[in-house]
C-alpha positions in Angstrom: -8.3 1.2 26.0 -11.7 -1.2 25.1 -12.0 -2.4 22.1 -14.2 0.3 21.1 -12.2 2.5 21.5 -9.8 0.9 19.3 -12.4 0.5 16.5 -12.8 4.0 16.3 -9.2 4.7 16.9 -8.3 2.4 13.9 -10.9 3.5 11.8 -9.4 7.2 12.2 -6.5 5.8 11.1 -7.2 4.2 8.0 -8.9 7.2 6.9 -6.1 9.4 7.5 -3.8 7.3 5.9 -6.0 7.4 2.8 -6.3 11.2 2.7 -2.4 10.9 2.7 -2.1 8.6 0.0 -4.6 11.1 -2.2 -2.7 14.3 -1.1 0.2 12.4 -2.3 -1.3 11.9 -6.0 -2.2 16.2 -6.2 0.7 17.4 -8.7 2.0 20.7 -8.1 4.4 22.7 -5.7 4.2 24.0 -2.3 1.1 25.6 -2.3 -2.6 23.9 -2.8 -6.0 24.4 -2.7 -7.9 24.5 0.8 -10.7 22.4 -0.7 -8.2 19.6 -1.2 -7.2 19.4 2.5 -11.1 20.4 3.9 -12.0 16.5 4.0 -8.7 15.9 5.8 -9.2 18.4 8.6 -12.7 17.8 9.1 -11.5 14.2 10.1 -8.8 15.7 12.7 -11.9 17.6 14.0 -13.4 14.6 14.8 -10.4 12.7 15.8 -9.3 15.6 18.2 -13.0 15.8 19.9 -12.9 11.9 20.9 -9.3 11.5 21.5 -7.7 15.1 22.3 -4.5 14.0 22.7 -4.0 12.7 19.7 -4.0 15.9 17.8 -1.8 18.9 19.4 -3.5 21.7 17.4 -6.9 23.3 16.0 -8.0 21.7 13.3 -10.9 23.8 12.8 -8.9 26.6 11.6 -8.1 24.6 8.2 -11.6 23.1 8.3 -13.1 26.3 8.1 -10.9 27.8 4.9 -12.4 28.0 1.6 -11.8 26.5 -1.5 -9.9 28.8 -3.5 -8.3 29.5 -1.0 -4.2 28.5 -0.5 -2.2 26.2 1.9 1.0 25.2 2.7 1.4 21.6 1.3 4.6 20.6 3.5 2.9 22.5 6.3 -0.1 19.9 5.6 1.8 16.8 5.1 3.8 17.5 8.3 0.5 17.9 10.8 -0.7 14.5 9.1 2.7 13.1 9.4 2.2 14.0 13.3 -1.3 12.9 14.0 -0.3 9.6 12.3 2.5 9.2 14.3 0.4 9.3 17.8 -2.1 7.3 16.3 0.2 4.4 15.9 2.1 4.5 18.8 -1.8 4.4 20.6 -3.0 1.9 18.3 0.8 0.0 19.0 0.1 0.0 22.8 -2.7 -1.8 22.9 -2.5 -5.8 22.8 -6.0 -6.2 22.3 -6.7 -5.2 18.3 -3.8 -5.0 15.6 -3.4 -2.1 13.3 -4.4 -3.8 10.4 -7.3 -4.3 8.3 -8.6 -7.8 6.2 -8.7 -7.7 2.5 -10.4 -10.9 0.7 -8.4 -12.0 -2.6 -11.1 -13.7 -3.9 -10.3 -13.7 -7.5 -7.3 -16.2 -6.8 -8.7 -19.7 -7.8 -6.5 -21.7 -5.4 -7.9 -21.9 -1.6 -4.9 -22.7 -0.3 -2.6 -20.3 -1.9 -5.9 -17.4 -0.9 -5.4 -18.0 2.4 -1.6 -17.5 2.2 -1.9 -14.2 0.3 -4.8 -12.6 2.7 -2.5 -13.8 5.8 0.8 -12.0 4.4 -1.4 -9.1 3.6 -2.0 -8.4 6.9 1.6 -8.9 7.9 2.5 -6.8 5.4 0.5 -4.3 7.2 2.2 -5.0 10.5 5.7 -4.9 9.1 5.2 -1.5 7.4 3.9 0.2 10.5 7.3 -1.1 12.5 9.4 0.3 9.6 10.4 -3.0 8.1 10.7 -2.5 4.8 12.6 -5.0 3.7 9.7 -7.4 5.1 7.2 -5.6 3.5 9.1 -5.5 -0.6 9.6 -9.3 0.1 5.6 -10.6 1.5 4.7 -7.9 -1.5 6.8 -9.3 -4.5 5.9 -13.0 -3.4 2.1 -12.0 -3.6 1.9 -9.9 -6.6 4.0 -13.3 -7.9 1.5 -15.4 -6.3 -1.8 -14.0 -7.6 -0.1 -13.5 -11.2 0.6 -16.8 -11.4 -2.2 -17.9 -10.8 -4.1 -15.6 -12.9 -1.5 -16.5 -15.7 -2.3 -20.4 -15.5 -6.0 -19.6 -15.6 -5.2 -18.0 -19.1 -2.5 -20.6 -19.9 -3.2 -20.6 -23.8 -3.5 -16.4 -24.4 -0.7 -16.7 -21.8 1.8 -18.8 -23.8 0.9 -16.8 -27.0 1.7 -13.3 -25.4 4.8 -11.7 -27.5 6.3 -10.8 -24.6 5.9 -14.4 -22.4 9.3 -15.6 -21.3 11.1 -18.4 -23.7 10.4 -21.0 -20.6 6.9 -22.8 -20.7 6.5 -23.3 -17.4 4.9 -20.2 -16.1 5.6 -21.0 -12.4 9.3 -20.8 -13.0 8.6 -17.2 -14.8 10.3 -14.0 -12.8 7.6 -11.4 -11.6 9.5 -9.4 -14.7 7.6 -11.7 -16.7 4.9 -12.6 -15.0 3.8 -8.7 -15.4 4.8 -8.0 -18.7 2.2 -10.8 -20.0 0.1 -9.5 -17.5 -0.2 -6.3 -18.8 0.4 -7.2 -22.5 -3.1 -9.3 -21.9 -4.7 -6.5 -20.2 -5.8 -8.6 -17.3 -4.0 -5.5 -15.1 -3.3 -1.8 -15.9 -0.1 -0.5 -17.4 0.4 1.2 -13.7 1.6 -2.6 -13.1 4.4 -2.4 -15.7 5.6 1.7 -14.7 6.1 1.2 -10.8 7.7 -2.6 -10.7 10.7 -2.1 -11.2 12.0 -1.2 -7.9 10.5 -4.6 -6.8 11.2 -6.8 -9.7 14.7 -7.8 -7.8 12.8 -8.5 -4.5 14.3 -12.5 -4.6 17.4 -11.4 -4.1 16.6 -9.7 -0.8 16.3 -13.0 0.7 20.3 -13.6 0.1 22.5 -11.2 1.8 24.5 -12.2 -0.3 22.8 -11.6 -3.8 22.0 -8.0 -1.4 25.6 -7.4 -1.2 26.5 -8.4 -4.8 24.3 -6.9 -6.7 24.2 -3.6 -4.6 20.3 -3.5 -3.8 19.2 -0.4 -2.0 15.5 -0.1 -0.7 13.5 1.2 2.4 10.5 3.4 3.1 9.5 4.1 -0.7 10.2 1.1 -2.3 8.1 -0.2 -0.3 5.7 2.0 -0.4 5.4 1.3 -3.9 5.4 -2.8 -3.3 2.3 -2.0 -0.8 0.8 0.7 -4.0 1.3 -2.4 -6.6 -0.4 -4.7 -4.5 -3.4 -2.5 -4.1 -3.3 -2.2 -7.8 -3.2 -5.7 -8.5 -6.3 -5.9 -6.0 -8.3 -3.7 -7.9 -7.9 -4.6 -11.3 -8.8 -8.4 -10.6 -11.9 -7.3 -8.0 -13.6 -5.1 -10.8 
């Protein structure tokens, strides 16, 4: 495979992931709306017409329904969940481009500590697609910690005045708990921050087995999911 080829193969990819992450959001039960799913399918079409093998059924039949019109959600989710799958494995295979993409974090003041975030970004990326969550909650909670920080020390006086800063005036030594609450108290990020951290706000002690076995710490595929969701958060509310 050239590395044209994997361009287009990637860019498929990231697209259908994001059609996943939005059918995700639509709240209801089993059933939807066709129009929902419309944008999704007319990307398989394409997909399937450059790389057939990719897709082992006829997307055009879902293309073609009409809005109003109802489909199976977990019927959906499961052809996606499919097409996904044999993208990565293809993407996987070839040595010549990773299945990652760059994001700059340019709103971190420190040079240094940006290139440390942007380069555990895209091994966060890497260690999600092998199924490593425990990887991915770790490189997640030390960058949201990372970019708070430094956000935090930017703002040291409205920072220090927060009602709900930590007793401890040195912010670096602040738990992402913390670092968050102030965060979000100041309205430098949304209150989506505050709602979905807590499955992550223990991610130190993953590095210990021990504080792992202690403290009885459960995680995998949607904990981190939600460490890679937070950190896209974070992202956006500091690029806008």
């Amino acid at each position: 495979m050239n590395q044209e080829q994997n361009k287009k193969l990637r860019s498929y990819y990231h697209s259908l992931v994001g059609q996943q992450r939005f059918l995700n959001t639509l709240k209801g039960g089993a059933i939807i709306d066709a129009g929902s799913v419309k944008p999704l399918f007319m990307e398989m079409v394409l997909l399937k017409e450059e790389f057939p093998d990719l897709v082992p059924f006829d997307p055009k039949h879902h293309r073609q329904l009409k809005a109003g019109s109802n489909v199976n959600f977990i019927t959906v989710m499961g052809m996606l969940s499919m097409v996904l799958g044999r993208l990565q494995t293809a993407l996987e295979g070839s040595t010549d481009v990773p299945v990652t993409e760059k994001r700059e974090f340019e709103f971190v003041s420190n040079s240094n500590l940006k290139a440390i975030i942007e380069r555990d970004y895209e091994e966060i990326q890497r260690a999600f697609i092998s199924n490593c969550w425990k990887s991915v909650i770790i490189l997640c909670g030390g960058s949201i910690e990372a970019i708070l920080t430094d956000l935090l020390l930017i703002n040291k006086t409205a920072t220090m005045s927060a009602k709900s800063a930590p007793k401890d005036n040195d912010i670096t030594r602040w738990d992402l708990s913390g670092l968050i609450d102030v965060a979000v108290e100041l309205k430098f990020v949304s209150a989506g921050m505050q709602k979905l951290s807590h499955p992550i706000r223990e991610y130190r002690n993953l590095v210990h087995p021990g504080n792992e076995i202690r403290n009885k710490l459960d995680f995998g595929a949607e904990e981190a999911k939600i460490a890679v969701e937070l950190l896209h958060i974070l992202h956006r509310d500091l690029t806008r």
